[in-house]
Legacy VTK file of the C-alpha trace (Angstrom):
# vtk DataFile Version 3.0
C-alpha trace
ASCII
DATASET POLYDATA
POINTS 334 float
0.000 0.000 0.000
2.794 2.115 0.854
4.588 1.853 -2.082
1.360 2.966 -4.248
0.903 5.729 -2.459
4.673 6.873 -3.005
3.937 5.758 -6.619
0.354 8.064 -6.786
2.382 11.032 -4.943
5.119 10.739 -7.920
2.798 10.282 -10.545
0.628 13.665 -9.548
4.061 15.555 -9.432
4.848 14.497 -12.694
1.459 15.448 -14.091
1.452 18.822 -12.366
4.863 19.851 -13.749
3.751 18.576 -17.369
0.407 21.220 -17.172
2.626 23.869 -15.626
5.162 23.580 -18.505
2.219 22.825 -20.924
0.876 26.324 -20.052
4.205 28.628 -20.173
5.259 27.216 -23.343
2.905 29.208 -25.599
3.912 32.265 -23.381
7.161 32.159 -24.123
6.982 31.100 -27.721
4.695 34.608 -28.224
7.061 36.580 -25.633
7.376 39.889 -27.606
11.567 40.156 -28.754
13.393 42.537 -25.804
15.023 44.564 -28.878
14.882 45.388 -32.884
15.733 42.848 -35.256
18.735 44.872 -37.316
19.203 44.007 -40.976
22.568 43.920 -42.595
23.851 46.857 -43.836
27.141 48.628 -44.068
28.576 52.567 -44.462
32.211 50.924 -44.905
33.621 52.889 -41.741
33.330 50.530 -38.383
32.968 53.152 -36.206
29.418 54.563 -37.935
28.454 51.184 -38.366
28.924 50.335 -34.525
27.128 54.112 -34.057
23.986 52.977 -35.723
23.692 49.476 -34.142
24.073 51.473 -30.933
21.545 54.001 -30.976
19.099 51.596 -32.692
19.237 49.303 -29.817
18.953 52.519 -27.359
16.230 54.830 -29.228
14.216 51.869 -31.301
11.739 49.754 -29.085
9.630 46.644 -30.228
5.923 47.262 -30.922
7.017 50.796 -32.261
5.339 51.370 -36.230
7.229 52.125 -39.003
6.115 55.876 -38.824
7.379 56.005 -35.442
11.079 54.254 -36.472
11.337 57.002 -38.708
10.393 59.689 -36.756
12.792 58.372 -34.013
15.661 58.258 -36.196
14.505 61.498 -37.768
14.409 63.675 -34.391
18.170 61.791 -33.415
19.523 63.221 -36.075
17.796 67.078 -35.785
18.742 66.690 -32.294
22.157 65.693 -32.350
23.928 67.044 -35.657
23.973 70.818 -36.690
24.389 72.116 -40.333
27.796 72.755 -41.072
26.212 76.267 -42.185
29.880 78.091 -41.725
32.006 76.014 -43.951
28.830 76.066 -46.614
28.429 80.351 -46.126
32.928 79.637 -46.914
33.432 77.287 -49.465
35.379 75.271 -47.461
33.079 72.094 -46.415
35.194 69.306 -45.300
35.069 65.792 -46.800
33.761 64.599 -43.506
30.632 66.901 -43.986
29.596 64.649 -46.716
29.378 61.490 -44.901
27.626 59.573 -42.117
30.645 59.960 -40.059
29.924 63.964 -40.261
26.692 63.176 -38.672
27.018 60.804 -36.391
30.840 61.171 -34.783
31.824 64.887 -35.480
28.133 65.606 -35.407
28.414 68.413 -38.285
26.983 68.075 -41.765
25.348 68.891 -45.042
22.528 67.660 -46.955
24.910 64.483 -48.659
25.818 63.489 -44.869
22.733 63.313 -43.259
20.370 61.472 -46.497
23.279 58.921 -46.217
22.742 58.349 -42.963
19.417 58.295 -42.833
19.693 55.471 -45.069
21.649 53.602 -43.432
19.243 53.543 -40.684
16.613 52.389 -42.974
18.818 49.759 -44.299
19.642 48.306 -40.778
15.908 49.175 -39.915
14.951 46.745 -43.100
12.647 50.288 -44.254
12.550 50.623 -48.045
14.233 53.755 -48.477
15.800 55.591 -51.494
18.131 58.310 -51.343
17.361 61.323 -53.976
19.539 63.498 -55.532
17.781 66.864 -57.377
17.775 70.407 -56.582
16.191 72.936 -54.203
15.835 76.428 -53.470
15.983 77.553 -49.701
14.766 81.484 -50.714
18.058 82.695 -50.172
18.268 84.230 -53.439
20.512 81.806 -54.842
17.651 79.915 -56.718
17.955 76.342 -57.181
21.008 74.013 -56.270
22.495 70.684 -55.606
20.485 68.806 -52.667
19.756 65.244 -51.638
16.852 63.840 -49.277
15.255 60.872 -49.013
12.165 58.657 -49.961
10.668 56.022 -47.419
8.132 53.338 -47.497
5.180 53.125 -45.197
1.854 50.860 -45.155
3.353 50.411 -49.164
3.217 54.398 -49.826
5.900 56.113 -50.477
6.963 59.304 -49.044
9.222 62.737 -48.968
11.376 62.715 -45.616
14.547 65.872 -45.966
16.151 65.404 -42.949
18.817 68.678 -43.359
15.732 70.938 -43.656
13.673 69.944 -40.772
17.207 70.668 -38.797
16.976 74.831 -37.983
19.810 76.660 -39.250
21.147 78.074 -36.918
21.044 75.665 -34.385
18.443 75.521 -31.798
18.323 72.702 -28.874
15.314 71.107 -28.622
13.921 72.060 -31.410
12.461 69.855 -34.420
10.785 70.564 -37.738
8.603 68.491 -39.495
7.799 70.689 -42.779
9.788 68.326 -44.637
8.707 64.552 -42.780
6.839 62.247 -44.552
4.964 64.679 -47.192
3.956 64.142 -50.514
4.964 65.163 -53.919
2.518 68.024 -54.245
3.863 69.701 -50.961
7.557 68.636 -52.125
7.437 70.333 -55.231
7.188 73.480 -53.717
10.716 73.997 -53.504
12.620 70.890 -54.490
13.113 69.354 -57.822
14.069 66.025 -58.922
13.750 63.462 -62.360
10.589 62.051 -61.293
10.981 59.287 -63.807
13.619 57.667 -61.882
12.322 57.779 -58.222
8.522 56.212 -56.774
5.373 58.913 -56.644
4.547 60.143 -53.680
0.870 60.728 -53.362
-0.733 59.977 -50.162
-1.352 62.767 -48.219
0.220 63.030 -44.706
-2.608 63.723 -42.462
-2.709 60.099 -40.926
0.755 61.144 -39.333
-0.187 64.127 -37.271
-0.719 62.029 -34.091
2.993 61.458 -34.082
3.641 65.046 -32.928
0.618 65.260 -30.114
-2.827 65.348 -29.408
-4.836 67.941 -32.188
-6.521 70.639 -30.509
-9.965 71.129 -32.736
-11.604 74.203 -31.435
-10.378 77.120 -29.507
-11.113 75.894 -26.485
-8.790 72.951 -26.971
-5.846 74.704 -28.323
-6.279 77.064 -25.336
-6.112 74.128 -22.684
-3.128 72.476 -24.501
-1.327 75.456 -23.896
-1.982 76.124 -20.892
-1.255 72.479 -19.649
1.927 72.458 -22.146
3.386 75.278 -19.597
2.239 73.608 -16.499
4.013 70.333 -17.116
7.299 71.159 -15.530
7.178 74.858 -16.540
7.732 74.097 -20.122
8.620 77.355 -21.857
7.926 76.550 -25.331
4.705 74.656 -26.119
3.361 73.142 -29.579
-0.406 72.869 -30.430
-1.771 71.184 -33.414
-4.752 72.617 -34.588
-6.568 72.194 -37.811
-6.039 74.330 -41.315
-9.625 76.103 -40.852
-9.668 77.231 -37.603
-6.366 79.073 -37.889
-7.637 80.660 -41.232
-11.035 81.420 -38.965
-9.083 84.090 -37.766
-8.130 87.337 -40.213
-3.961 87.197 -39.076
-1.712 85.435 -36.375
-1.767 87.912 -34.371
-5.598 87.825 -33.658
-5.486 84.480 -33.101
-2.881 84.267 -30.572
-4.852 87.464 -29.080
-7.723 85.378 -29.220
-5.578 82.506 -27.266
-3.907 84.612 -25.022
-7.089 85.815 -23.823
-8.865 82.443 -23.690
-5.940 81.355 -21.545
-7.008 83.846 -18.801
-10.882 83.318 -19.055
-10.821 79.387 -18.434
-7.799 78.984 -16.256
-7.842 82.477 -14.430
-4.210 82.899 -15.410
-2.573 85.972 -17.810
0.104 84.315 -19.764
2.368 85.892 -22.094
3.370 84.023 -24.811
4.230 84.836 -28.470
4.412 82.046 -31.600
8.319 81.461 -32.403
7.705 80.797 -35.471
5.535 80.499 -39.003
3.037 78.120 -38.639
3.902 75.502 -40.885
1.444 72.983 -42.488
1.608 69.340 -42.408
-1.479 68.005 -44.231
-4.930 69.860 -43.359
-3.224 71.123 -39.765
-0.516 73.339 -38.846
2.155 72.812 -35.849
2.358 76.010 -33.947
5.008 76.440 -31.461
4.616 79.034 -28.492
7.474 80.681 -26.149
5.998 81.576 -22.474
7.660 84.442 -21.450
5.276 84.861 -18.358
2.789 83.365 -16.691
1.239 84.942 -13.411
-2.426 84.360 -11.869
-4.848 86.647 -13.302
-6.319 89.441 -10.026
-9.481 88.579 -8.384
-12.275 90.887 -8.786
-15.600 90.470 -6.997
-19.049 90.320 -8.250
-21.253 93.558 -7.776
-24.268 90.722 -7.557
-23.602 88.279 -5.660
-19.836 90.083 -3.844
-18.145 86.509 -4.508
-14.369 86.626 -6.067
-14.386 85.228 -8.953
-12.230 85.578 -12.765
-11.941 88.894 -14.133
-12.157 87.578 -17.888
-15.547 86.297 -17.257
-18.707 87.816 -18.245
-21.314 85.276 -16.410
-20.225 85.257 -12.732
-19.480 81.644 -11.907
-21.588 81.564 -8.634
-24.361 83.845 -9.285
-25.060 83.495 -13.132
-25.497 87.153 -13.578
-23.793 89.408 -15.745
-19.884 91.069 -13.708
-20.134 94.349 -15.713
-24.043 95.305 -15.307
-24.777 96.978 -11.679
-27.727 95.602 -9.401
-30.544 97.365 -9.201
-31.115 99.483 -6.379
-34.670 98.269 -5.919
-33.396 94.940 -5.461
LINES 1 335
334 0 1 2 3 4 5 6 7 8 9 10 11 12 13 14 15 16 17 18 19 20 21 22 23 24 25 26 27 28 29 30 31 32 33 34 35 36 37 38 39 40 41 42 43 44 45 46 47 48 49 50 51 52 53 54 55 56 57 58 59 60 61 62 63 64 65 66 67 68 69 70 71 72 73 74 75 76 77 78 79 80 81 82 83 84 85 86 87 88 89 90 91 92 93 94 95 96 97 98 99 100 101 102 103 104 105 106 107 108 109 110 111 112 113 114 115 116 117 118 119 120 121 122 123 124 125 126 127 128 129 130 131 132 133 134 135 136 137 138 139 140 141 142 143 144 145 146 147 148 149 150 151 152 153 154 155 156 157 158 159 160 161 162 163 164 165 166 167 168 169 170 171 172 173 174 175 176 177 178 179 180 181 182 183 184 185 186 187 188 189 190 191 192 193 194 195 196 197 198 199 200 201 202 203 204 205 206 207 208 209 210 211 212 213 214 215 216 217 218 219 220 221 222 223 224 225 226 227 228 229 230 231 232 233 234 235 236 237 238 239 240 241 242 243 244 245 246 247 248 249 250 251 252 253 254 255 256 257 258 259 260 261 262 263 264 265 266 267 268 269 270 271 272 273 274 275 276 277 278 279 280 281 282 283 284 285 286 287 288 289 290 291 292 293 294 295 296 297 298 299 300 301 302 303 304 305 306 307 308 309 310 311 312 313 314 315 316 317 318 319 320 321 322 323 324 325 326 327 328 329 330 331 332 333
């Protein structure tokens, strides 16, 4: 009896451990991968090649979408190289500006440097990716020259990405363009030029991207919030809001809509805030990315209610706790 108990005991451990293993098997055979798959590629210098493999492991995580490789890659390279605007003004651009090692390792480049690179990345990112070569004209009077960019694959569209001219000249920390980032051919061909024939049309519009730079702020009221909480989160001094093509062109000029803002900004959050848009609005699809500077931001003064004597936000018409009207008088009969 005792040894078919031992041999009962032995057999339910057995069976146990088989369901246990039975059930973490399929776990671990969907367990997501810890980092990016990189595909083979090659700049012929070691050291950029070790660069890439390095920040890809660092910047690209599993699960992220194609869009949202390239952006990564994109913004690494705005943040972390400058135009080598000097030696271009001179006529004296080093070799190095030219390649991938300019970008990545002396962190200084032209136009040839960083669409190199940014192919590269592709490459080891397994994106399709072209590099083009064609002209463009930067308004500086100097009408069209030499420039190169690139074209990338996403969902099986192709797009526009110009990495050198979403990268402010001069430099600015921080700060990122996206004028030039996944756009078509129609908003390309504004200033750049290229044999057509020889490169994939671009034709889908870019509006399914805009998520990839924030939350869009439809009405007033929105766009008024997001910058005010924009400046609340740590005391951010410069804030972006993403609103749509027709309300900005609701307004008559910028400046009466970032009056209209301004003022919003004290009526809903009882706080005057200076701010001031640091720079042109640019479009990306039917929206535009607007990016504000804070320069101050205090708490708006009290004043009290000749109806109801409560304190409540100056900006306000209705008073808040009696419903009635701050800049009408009651009357004496009541």
């Amino acid at each position: 009896m005792k040894e078919k108990n031992y041999f009962m005991k032995k057999l339910g451990i057995l069976i146990a451990l088989f369901c246990i293993c039975f059930a973490v098997m399929p776990v671990t055979a969907n367990a997501k991968p810890k980092t990016v798959k990189i595909h083979s590629f090659s700049s012929g210098d070691k050291k950029v090649d070790k660069k890439i493999r390095s920040i890809i492991k660092k910047k690209i995580k599993p699960g992220m979408s194609t869009a949202e490789k390239i952006k990564t890659v994109h913004d690494y390279m705005v943040l972390t190289c400058k135009y080598d605007y000097t030696n271009y003004s001179n006529g004296t651009i080093p070799k190095v500006s030219y390649t991938p090692r300019g970008v990545l390792i002396k962190k200084k480049a032209v136009c040839q440097g960083y669409a190199e690179t940014f192919q590269l990345f592709m490459d080891a990112l397994g994106i399709p990716c072209k590099t083009v070569t064609g002209t463009a004209n930067n308004g500086s009077g100097n009408g069209y020259q030499g420039h190169a960019w690139n074209m990338v694959k996403v969902n099986n569209k192709w797009y526009h990405v110009d990495v050198t001219w979403d990268d402010p000249v001069p430099d600015q920390k921080k700060y990122i363009n996206y004028g030039y980032f996944l756009i078509p051919d129609s908003q390309m061909d504004n200033d750049h030029k290229w044999n057509r024939s020889s490169y994939p049309k671009c034709k889908s519009s870019s509006n399914k991207f805009i998520k990839l730079f924030g939350k869009v702020s439809k009405t007033m009221d929105s766009a008024t919030d997001a910058l005010y909480n924009g400046y609340q989160k740590d005391k951010n001094k410069t804030v972006t809001i993403i609103i749509p093509k027709k309300l900005y062109k609701s307004y008559k000029n910028k400046a009466d809509f970032n009056f209209e803002l301004m003022i919003n900004v004290a009526r809903r959050h009882c706080v005057s805030i200076t701010a001031w848009n640091s720079s042109k609005p640019y479009a990306y699809g039917n929206y535009y990315i607007m990016r504000f500077t804070v320069t101050k931001a205090e708490a708006a003064t009290q004043s009290i209610c000749p109806h109801c004597e409560q304190y409540h936000n100056p900006y306000l018409d209705i008073c808040p706790h009696c419903g009635k009207n701050q800049n009408t008088f009651p009357d004496p009969e009541e």
